[in-house]
C-alpha beads as a LAMMPS data file, in Angstrom:
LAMMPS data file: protein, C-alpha beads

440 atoms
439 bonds

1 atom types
1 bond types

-500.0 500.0 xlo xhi
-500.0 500.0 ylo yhi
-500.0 500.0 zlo zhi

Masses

1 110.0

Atoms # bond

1 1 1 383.091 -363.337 128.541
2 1 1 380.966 -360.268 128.816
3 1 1 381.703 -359.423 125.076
4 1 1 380.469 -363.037 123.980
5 1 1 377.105 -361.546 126.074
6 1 1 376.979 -358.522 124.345
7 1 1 377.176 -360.143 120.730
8 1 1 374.678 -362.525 121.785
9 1 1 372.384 -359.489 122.768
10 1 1 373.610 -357.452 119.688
11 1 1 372.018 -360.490 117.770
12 1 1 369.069 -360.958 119.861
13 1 1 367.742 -357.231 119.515
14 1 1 368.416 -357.093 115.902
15 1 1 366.675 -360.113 115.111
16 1 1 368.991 -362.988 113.978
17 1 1 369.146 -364.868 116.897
18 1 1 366.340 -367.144 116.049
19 1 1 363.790 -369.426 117.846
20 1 1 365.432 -372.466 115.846
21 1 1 362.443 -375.244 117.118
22 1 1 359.423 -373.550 115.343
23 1 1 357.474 -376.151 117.598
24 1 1 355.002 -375.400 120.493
25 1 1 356.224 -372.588 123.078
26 1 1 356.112 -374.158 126.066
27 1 1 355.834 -372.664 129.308
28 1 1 355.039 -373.252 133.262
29 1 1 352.310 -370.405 134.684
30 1 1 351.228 -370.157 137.965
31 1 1 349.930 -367.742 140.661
32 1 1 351.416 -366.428 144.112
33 1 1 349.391 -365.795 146.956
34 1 1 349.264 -361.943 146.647
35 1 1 347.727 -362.185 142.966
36 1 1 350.802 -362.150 141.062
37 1 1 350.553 -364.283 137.925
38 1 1 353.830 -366.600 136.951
39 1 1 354.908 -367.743 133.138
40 1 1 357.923 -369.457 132.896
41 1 1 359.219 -370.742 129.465
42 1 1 362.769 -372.041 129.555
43 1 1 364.588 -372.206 126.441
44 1 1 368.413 -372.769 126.939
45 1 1 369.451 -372.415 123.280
46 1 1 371.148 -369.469 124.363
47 1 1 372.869 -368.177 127.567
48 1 1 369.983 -364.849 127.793
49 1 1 366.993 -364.468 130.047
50 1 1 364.286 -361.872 129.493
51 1 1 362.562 -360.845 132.943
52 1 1 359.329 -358.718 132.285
53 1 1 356.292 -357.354 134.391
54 1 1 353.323 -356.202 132.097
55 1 1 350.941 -354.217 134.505
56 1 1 347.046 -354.194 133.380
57 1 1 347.675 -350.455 133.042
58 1 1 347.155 -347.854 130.483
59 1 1 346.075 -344.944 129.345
60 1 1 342.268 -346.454 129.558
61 1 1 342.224 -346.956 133.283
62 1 1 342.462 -342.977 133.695
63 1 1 340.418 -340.139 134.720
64 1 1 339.528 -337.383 131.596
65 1 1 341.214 -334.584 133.918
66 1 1 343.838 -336.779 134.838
67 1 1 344.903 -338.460 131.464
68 1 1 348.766 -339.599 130.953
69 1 1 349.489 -340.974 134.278
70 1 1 350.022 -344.502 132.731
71 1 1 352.677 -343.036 130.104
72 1 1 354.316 -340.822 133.111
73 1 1 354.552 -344.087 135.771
74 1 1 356.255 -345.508 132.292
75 1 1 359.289 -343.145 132.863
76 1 1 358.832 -342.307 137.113
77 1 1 359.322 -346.247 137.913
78 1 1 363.182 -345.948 136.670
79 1 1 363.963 -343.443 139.193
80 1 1 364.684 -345.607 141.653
81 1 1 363.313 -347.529 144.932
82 1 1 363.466 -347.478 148.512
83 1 1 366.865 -349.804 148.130
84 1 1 368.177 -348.339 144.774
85 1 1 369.898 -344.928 144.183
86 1 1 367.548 -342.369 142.542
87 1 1 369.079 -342.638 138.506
88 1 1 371.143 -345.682 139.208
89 1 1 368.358 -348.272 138.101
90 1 1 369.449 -348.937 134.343
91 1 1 373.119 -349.019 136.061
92 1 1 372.876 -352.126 137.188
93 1 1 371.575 -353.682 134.134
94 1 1 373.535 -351.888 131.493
95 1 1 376.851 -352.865 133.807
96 1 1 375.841 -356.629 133.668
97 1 1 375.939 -356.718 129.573
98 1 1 372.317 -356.042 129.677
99 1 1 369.475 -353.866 128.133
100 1 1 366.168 -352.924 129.768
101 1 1 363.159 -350.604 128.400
102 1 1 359.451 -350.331 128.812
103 1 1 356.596 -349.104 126.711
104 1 1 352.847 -347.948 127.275
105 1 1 349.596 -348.555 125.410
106 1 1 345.932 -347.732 126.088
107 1 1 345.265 -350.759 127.620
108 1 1 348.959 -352.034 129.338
109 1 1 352.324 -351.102 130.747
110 1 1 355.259 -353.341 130.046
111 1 1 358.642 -353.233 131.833
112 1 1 361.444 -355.708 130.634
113 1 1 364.994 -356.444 131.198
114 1 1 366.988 -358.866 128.709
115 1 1 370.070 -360.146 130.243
116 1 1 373.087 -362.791 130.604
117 1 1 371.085 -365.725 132.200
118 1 1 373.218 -365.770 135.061
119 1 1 372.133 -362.118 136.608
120 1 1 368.402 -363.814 136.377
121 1 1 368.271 -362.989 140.431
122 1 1 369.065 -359.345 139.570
123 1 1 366.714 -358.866 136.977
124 1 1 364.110 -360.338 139.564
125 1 1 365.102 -357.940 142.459
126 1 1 365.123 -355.056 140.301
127 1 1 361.275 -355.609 139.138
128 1 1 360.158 -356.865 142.797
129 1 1 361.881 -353.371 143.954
130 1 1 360.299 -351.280 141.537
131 1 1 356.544 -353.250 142.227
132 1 1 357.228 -353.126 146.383
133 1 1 358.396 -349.621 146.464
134 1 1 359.223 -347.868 143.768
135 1 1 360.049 -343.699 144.375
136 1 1 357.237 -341.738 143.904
137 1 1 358.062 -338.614 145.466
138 1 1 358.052 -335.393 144.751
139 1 1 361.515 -335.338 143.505
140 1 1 360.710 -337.654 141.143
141 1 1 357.856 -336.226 140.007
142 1 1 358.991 -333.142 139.267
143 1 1 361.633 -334.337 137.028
144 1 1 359.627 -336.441 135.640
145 1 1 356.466 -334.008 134.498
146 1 1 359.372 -331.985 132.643
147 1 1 360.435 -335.003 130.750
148 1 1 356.754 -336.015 129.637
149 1 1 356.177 -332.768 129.273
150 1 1 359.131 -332.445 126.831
151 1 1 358.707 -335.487 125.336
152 1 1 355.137 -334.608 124.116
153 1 1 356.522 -331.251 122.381
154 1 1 359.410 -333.520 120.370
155 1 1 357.465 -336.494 119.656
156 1 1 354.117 -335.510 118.960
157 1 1 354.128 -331.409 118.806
158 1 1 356.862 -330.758 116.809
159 1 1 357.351 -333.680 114.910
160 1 1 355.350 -333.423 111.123
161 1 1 351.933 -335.546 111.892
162 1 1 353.117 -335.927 115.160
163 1 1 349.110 -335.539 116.272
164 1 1 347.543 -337.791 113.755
165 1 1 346.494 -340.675 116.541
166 1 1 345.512 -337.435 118.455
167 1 1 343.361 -335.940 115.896
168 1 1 342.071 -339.481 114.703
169 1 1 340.912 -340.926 118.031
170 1 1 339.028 -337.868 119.500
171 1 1 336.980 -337.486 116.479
172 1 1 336.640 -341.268 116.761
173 1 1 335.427 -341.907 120.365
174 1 1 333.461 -339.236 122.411
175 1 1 332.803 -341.720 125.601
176 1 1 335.791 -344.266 125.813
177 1 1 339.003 -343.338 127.504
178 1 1 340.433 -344.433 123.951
179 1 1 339.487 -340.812 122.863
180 1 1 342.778 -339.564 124.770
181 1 1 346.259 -341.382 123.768
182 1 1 348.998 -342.318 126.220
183 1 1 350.664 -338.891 125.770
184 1 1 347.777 -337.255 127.757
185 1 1 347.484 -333.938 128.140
186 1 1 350.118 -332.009 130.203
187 1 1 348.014 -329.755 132.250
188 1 1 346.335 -332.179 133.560
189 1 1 350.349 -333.832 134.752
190 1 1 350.979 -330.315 135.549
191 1 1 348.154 -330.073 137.905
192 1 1 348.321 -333.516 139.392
193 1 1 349.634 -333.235 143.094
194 1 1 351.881 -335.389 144.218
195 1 1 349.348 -337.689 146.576
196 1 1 347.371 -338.345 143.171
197 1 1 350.715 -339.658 141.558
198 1 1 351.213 -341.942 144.742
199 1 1 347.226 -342.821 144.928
200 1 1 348.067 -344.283 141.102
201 1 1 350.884 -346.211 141.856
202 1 1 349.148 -348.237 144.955
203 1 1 346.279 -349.130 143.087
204 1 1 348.021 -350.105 140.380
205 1 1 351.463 -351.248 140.436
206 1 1 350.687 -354.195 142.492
207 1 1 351.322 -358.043 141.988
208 1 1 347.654 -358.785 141.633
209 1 1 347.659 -356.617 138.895
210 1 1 350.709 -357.910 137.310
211 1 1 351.913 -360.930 135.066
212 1 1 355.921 -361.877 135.912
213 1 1 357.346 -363.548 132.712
214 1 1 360.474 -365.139 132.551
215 1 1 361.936 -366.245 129.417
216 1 1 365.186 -367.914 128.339
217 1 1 367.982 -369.843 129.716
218 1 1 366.062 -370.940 132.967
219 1 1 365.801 -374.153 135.498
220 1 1 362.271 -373.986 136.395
221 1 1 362.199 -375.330 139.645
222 1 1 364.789 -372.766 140.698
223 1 1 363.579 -370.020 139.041
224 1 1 360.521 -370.980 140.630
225 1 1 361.972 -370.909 144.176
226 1 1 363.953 -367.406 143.186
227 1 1 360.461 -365.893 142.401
228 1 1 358.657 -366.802 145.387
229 1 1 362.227 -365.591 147.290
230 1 1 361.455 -362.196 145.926
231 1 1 358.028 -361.530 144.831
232 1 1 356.050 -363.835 147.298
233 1 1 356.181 -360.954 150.045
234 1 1 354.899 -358.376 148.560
235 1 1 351.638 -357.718 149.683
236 1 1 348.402 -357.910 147.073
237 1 1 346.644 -354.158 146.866
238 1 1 344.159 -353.255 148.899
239 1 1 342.290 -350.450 146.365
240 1 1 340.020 -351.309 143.985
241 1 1 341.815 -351.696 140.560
242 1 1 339.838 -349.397 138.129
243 1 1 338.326 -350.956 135.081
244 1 1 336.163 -349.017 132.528
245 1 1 333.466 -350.468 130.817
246 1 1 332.677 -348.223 129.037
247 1 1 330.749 -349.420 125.547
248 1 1 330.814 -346.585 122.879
249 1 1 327.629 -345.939 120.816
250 1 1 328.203 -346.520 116.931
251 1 1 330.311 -343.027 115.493
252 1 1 326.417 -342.185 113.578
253 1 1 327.737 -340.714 110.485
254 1 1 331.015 -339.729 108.496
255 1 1 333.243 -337.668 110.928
256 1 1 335.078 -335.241 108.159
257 1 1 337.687 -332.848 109.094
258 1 1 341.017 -330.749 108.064
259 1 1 344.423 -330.783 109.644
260 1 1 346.941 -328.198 109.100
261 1 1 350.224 -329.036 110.533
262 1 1 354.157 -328.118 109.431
263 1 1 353.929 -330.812 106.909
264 1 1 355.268 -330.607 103.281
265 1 1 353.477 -333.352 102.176
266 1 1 349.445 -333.967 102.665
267 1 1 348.404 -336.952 104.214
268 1 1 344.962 -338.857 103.496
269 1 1 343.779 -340.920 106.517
270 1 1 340.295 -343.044 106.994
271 1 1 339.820 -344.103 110.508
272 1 1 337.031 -346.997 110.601
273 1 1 335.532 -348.003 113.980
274 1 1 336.147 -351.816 114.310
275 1 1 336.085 -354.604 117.105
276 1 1 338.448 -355.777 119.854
277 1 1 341.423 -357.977 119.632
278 1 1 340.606 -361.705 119.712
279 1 1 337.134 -361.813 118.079
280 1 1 336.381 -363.283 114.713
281 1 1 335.956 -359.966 112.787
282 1 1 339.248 -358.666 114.116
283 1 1 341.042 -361.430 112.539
284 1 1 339.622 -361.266 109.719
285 1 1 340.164 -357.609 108.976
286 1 1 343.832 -358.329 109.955
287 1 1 343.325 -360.581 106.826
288 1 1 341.979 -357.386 105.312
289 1 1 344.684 -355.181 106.075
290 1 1 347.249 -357.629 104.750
291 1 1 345.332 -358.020 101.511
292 1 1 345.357 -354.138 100.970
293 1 1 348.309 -353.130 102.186
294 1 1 351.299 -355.622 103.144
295 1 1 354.023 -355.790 100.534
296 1 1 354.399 -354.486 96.793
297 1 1 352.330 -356.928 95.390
298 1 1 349.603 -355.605 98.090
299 1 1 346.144 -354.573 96.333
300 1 1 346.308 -350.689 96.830
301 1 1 350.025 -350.708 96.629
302 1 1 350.160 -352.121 93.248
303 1 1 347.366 -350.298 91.991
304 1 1 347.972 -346.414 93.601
305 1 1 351.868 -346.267 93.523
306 1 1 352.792 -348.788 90.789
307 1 1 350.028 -348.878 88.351
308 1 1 348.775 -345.572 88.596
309 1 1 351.218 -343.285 90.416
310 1 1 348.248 -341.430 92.204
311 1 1 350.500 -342.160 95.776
312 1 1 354.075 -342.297 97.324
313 1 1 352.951 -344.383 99.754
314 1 1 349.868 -346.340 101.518
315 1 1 349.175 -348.393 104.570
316 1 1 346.249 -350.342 106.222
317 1 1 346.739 -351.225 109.652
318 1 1 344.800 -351.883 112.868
319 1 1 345.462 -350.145 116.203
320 1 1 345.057 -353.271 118.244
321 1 1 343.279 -352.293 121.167
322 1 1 341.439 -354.613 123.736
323 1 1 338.329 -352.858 123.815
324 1 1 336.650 -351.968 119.943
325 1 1 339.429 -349.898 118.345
326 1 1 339.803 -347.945 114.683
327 1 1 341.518 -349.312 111.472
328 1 1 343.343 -346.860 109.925
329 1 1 343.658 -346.376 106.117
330 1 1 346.345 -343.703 105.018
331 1 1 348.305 -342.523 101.863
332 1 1 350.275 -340.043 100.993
333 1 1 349.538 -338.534 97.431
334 1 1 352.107 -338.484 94.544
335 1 1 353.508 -335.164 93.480
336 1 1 350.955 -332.803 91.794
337 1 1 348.075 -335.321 92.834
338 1 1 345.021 -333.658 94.452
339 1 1 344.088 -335.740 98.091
340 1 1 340.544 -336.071 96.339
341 1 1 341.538 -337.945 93.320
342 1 1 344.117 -339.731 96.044
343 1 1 340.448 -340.635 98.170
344 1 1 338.666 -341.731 95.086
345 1 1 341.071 -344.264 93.988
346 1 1 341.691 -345.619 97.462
347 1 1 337.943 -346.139 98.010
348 1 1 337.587 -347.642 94.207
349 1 1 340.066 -350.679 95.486
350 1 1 338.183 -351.005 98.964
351 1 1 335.092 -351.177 96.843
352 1 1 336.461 -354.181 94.714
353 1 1 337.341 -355.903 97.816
354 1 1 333.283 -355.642 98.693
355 1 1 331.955 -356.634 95.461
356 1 1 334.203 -359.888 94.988
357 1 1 335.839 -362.446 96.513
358 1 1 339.381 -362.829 96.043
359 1 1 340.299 -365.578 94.176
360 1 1 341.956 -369.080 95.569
361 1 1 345.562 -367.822 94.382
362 1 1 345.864 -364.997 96.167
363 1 1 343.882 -366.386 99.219
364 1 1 346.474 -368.944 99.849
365 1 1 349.362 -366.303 99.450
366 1 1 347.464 -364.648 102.087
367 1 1 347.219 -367.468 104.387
368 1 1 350.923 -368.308 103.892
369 1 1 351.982 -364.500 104.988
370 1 1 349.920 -364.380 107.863
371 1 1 351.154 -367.678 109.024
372 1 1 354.795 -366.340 108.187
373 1 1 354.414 -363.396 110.330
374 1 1 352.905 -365.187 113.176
375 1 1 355.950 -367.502 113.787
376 1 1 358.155 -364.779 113.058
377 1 1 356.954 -362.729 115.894
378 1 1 357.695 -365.701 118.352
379 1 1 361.694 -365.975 116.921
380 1 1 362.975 -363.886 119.812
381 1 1 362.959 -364.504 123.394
382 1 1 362.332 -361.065 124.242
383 1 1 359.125 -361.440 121.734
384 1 1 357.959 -364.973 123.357
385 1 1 357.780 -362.696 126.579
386 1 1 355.555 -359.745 125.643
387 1 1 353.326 -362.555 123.763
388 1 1 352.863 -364.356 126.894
389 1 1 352.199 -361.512 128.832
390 1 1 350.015 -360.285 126.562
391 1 1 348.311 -362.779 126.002
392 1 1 347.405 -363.895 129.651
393 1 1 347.170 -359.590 130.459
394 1 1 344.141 -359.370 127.455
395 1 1 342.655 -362.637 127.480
396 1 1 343.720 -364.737 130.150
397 1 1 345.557 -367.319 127.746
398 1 1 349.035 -367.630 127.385
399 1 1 348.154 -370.687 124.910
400 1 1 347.167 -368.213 122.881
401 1 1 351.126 -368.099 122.070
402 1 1 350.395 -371.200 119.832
403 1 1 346.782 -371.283 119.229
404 1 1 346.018 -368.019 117.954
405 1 1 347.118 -368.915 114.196
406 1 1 344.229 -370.965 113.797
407 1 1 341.577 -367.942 114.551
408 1 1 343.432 -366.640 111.578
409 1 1 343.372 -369.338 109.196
410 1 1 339.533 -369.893 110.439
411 1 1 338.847 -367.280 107.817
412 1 1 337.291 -367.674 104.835
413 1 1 337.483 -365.763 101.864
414 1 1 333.921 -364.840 102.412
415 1 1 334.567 -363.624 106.136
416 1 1 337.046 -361.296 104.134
417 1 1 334.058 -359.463 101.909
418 1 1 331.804 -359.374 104.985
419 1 1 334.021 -356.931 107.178
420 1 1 334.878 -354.627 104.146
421 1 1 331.240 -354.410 103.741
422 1 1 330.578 -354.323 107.863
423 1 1 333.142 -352.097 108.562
424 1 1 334.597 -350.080 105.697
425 1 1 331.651 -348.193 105.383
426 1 1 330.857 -343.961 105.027
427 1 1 328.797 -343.991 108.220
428 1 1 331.875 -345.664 110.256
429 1 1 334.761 -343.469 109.441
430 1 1 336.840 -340.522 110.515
431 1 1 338.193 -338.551 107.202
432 1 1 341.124 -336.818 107.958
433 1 1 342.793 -334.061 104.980
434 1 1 346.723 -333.340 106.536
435 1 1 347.560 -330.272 104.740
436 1 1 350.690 -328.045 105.075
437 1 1 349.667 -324.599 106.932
438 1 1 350.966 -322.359 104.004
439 1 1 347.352 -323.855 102.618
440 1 1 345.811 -322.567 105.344

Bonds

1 1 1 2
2 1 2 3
3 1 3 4
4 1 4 5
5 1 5 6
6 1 6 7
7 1 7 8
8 1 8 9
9 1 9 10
10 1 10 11
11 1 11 12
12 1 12 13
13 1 13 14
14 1 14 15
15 1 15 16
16 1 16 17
17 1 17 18
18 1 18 19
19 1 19 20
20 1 20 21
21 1 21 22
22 1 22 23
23 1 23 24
24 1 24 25
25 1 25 26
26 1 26 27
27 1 27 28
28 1 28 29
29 1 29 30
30 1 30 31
31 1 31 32
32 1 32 33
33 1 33 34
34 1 34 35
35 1 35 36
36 1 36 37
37 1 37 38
38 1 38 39
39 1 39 40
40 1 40 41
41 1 41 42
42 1 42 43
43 1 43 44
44 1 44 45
45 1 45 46
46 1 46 47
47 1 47 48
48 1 48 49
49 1 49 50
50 1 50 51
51 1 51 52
52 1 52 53
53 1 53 54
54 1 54 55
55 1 55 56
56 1 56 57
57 1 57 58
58 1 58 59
59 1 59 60
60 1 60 61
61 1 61 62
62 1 62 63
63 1 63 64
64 1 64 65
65 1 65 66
66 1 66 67
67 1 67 68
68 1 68 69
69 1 69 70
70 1 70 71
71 1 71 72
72 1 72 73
73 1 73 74
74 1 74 75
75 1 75 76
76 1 76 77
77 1 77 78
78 1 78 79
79 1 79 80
80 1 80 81
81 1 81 82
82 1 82 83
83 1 83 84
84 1 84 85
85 1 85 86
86 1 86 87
87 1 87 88
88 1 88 89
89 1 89 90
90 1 90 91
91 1 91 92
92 1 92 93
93 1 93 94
94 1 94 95
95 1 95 96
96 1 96 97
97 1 97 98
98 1 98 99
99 1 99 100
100 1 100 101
101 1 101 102
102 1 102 103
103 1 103 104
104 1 104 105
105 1 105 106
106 1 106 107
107 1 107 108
108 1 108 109
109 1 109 110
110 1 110 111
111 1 111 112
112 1 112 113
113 1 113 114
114 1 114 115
115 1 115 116
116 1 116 117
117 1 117 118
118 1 118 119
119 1 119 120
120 1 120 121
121 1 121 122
122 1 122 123
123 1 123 124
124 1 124 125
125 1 125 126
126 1 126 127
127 1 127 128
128 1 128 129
129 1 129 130
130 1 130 131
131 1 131 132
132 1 132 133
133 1 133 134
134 1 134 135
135 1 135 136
136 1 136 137
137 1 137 138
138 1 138 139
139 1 139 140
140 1 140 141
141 1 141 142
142 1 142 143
143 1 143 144
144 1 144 145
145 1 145 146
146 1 146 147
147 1 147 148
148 1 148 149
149 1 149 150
150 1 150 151
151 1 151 152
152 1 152 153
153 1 153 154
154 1 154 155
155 1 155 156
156 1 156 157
157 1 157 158
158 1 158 159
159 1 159 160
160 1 160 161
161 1 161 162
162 1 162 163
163 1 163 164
164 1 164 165
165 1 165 166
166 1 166 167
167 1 167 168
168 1 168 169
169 1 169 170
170 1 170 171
171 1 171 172
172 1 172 173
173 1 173 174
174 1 174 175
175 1 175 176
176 1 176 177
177 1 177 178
178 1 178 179
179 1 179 180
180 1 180 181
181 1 181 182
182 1 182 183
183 1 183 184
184 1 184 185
185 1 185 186
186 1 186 187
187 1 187 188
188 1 188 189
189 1 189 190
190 1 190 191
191 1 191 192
192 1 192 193
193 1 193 194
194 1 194 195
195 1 195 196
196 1 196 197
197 1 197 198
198 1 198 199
199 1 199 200
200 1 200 201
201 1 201 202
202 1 202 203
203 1 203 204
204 1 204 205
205 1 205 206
206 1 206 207
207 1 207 208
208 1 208 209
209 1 209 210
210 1 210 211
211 1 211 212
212 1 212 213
213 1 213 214
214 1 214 215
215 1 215 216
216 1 216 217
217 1 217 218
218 1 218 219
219 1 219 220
220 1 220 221
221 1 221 222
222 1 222 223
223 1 223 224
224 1 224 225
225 1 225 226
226 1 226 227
227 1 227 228
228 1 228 229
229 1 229 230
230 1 230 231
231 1 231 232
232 1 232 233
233 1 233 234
234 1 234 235
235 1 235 236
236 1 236 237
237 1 237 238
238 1 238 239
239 1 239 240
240 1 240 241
241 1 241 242
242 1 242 243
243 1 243 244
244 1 244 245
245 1 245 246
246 1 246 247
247 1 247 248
248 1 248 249
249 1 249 250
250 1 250 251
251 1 251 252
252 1 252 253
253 1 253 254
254 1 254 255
255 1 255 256
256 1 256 257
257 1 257 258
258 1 258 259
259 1 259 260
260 1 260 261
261 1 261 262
262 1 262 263
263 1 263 264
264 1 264 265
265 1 265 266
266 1 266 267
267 1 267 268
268 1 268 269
269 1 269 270
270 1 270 271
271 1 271 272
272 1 272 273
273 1 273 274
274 1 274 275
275 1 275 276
276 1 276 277
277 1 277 278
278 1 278 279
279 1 279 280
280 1 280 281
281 1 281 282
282 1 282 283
283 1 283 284
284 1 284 285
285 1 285 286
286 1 286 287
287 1 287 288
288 1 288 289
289 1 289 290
290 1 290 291
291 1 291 292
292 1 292 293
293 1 293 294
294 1 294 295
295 1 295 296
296 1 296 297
297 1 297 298
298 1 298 299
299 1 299 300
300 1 300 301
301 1 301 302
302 1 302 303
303 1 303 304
304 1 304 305
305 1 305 306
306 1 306 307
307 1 307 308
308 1 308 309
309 1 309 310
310 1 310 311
311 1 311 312
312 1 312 313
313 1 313 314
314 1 314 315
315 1 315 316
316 1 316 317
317 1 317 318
318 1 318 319
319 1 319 320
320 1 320 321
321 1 321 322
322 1 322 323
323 1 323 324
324 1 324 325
325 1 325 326
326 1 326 327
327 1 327 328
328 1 328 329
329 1 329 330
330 1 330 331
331 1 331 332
332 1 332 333
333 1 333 334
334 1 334 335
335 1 335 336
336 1 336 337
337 1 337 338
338 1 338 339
339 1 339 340
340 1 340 341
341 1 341 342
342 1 342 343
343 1 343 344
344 1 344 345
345 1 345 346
346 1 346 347
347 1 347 348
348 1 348 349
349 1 349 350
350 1 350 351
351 1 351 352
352 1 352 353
353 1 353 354
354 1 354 355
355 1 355 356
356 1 356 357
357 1 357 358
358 1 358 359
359 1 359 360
360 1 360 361
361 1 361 362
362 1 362 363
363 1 363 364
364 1 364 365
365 1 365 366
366 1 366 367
367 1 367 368
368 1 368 369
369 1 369 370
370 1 370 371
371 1 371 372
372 1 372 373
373 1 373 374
374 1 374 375
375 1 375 376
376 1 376 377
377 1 377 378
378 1 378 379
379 1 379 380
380 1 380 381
381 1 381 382
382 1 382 383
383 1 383 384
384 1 384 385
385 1 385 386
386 1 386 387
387 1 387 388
388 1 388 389
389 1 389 390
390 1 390 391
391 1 391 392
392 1 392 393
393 1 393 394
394 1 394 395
395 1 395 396
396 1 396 397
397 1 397 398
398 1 398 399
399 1 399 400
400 1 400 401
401 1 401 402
402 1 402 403
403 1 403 404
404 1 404 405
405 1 405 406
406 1 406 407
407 1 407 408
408 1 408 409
409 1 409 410
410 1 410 411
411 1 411 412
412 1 412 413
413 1 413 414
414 1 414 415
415 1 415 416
416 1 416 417
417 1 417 418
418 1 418 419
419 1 419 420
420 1 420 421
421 1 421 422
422 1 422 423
423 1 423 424
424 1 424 425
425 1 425 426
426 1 426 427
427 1 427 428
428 1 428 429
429 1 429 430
430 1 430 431
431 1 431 432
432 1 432 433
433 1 433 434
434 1 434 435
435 1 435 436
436 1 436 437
437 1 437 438
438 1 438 439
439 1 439 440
């Protein structure tokens, strides 16, 4: 029996255990009395559950001598609780046939465990220990400021354009907390004291802070009854949770700068200031992006790597952010191709998306991928779950789960050329040369 699990999570995380309906996600949400927000959505297709806790967390509710607290909660809150062995946490899921990770953005920390639907009440007591009293202690936190610590030095300073969200976002934001990434900086984890660590966690790890979602192979009523068994205790936070509003002034000018880093090849990257997550523009320049960059058909893939050869490679992408974020631009140039000629080309396409409207063809080609990757990113159970937190974290929505297409195919070909004009634009940008230090 636990091998039929394991093949049925073996599918799951590699993406061919689909969502076979298609139809609306549906899904029970509710709150406790301490705050803690409920989203149920029972799908019994297969026998898997995903339990997850997204905290309204990141690296954006920080202090600027305190930055990567977020990120370093992200790895302390597996060490164990008040009931649960210091390194035993993962134990108990990994010995039930199941997996269990979390991940950290500026604006959110997510905690998840996907597992056989009938250790659901595990899963639950695991994330209501962790949220009632997780160990933060200075055991803990010393091993855990040399694993941060380490991991910034393999993942981002020793890895080739490790820094580039680094380099991009300071030179992109001088007031927002968005000008730091989740990484932080390790002096300031270094110099933290142990009371500042625990301070954190109280304000911020509570339920009325928190969105529980529970996905999969559920009875509602009695899932219903196990969460208020062992969440509805735990008392609501007493601090005041920390939120910046912070609105940064427009960048003023072309922000252009070099990067030397143990790269062989350069890199060309143009970082354009654009607005939040779930506003008009934003889905339209996710339109953008698409248009320029997604697939080999893509405007500046056909034109710089297939019909001219000027790149190896080039991307268009958002960071999706819930506060105004960047858009990032980036290609890497063909062998014996100078990142100037690489720039001019790139900017020649952008330019064409300006000047005219794309025609009706490739508008509906458009529409049909961004529809295809919308329902494709609602296939898997574990993905149903982040959406729904996500959605009800950022925007206080869940519906969005279902809804949000239509924001999308709200734009018109016209909304298209307006953004590349708004946004894609000399004064709005961060210019970034990556060159190898031998051309130092």
């Amino acid at each position: 029996m636990k091998n039929t699990f394991l093949i049925l999570f073996a599918l799951l995380l590699t993406g061919n255990l689909a969502f076979a309906g298609q139809g609306k996600i549906e899904f029970t949400e509710y709150q406790l009395d301490n705050g803690l927000h409920v989203i149920l959505h029972q799908d019994n297709s297969t026998p898997i559950v995903a339990v997850s806790v997204m905290y309204h967390v990141g690296s954006k509710n920080e202090q600027p001598n305190r930055t990567g607290f977020a990120h370093f909660f992200e790895h302390l809150m597996f060490e164990g609780t008040e009931n649960i062995p210091r390194g035993e946490y993962s134990k108990y899921v990994e010995k039930s046939g199941g997996t269990l990770n979390a991940n950290t953005t500026a604006d959110r920390t997510y905690y998840y465990e996907i597992m056989p639907s009938n250790q659901l009440e595990m899963g639950l007591w695991l994330e209501s220990e962790r949220m009632l009293h997780a160990k933060v202690d200075s055991i803990g936190i010393q091993t855990q400021k040399g694993v941060v610590i380490e991991e910034k030095k393999q993942r981002y300073d020793n890895t080739p354009y490790g820094s580039l969200l680094v380099e991009t976002m300071k030179r992109a934001f001088k007031e927002h907390p968005y000008r730091w990434t989740t990484i932080g900086d390790p002096d300031h984890i270094l110099a933290a004291k142990d009371e500042e660590f625990k301070s954190f966690y109280n304000e911020f790890y509570v339920p009325n802070n928190a969105v529980l979602v529970i996905a999969g192979d559920i009875n509602v009523q009695e899932t219903k009854q196990n969460v208020e068994k062992y969440f509805g205790s735990i008392p609501s936070g007493t601090k005041e949770i920390y939120r910046p509003e912070i609105v940064e002034p427009p960048l003023g000018g072309e922000v252009r700068d070099t990067v030397f880093d143990n790269i062989q090849l350069p890199l060309l990257i143009h970082a354009y200031r654009t607005p939040a997550m779930n506003t008009p523009d934003f889905y339209a320049l996710e339109m953008l992006n698409t248009l320029l960059s997604d697939g080999q058909s893509s405007r500046l893939n056909k034109s710089l790597v297939d019909e001219q050869q000027i790149a190896l490679q080039v991307n268009s992408f958002p960071i999706p952010f819930r506060d105004p974020s960047v858009n990032i631009v980036m290609a890497f140039p063909n062998m014996g191709n100078d990142l100037n000629d690489l720039e001019a080309a790139m900017e020649l396409e952008i330019e064409e998306v300006k000047n005219n409207l794309i025609n009706e063809k490739e508008f509906q080609k458009l529409k049909n991928q961004i529809e295809n990757d919308f329902v494709n990113s609602n296939t898997q159970i574990a993905s149903r779950a982040n959406n729904l937190a996500r959605y009800h974290t950022f925007f206080g929505n869940a519906d969005l789960i279902n809804t949000e297409i239509d924001n999308y195919l709200a734009v018109t070909r016209e909304d298209i050329r307006r953004v590349a004009n708004k946004y894609f634009t000399e004064d709005n940008r961060v210019v970034l040369y990556y060159l190898p230090k031998k051309q130092q």
